[in-house]
C-alpha positions as CSV (number, residue, x, y, z in Angstrom):
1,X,-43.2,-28.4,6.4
2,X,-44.2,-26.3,3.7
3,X,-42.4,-22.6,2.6
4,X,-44.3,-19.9,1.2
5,X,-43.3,-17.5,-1.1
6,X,-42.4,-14.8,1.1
7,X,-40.9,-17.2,3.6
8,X,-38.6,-18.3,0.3
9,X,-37.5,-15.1,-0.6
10,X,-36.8,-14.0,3.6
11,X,-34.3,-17.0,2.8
12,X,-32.6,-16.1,-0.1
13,X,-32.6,-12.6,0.7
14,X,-30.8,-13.9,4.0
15,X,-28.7,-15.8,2.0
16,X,-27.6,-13.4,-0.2
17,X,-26.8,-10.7,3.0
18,X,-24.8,-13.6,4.2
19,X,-22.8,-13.7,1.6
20,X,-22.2,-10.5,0.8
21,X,-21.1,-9.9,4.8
22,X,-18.4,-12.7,4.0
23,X,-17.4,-10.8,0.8
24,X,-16.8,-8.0,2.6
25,X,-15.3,-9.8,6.0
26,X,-12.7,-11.4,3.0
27,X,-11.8,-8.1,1.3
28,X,-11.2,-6.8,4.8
29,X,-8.8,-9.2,5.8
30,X,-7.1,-9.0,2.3
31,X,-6.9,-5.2,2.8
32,X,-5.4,-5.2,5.8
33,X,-3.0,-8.0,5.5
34,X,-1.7,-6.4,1.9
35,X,-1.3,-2.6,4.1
36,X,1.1,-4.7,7.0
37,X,2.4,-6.6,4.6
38,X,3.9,-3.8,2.3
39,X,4.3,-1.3,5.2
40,X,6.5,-4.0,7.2
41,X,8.3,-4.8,3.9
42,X,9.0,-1.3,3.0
43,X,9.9,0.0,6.5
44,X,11.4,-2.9,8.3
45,X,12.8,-5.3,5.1
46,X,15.8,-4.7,2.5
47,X,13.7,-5.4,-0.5
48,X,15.7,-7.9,-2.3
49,X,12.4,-8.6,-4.7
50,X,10.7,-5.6,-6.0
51,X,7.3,-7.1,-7.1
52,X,6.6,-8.4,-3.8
53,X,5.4,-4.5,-2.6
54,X,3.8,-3.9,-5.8
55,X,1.5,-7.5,-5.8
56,X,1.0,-6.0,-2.0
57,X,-0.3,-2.5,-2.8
58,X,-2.6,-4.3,-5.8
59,X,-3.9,-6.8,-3.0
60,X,-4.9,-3.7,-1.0
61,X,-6.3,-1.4,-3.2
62,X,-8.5,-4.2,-4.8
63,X,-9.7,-5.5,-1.0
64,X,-10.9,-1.7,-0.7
65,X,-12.8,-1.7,-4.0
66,X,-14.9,-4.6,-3.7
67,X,-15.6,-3.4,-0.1
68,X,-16.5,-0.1,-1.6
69,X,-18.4,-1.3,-4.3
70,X,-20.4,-3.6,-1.9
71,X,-21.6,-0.3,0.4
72,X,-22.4,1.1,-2.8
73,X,-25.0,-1.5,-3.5
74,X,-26.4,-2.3,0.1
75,X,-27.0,1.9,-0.3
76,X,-29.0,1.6,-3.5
């Protein structure tokens, strides 16, 4: 079975949108497991080591860039 051109790009269009769901799926879960982490070790653990919150908060904030930066080009 032959492809055509447009049927080509359709797929690596597809592809792409595929991946850049899984990007954003990824920096989701990294967002949200470096927000429960730090909050549970700030309100519920004596902090014994204090770069564990700050490698947290860092964890976080990047998860929510790359998904922000992502929106940014699906809206352009």
């Amino acid at each position: 079975m032959k492809l055509t051109a447009e049927e080509k790009a359709g797929l690596v269009m597809a592809a792409v949108m595929l991946f850049i769901v899984a990007l954003v799926f990824y920096a989701g879960i990294l967002a949200a497991l470096g927000w429960v982490v730090a909050l549970a070790w700030n309100a519920w653990l004596v902090p014994a080591v204090e770069g564990l919150p700050v490698i947290c908060w860092w964890q976080a904030a990047l998860g929510l860039a790359l998904i922000r930066a992502v929106i940014q080009l699906l809206k352009d």
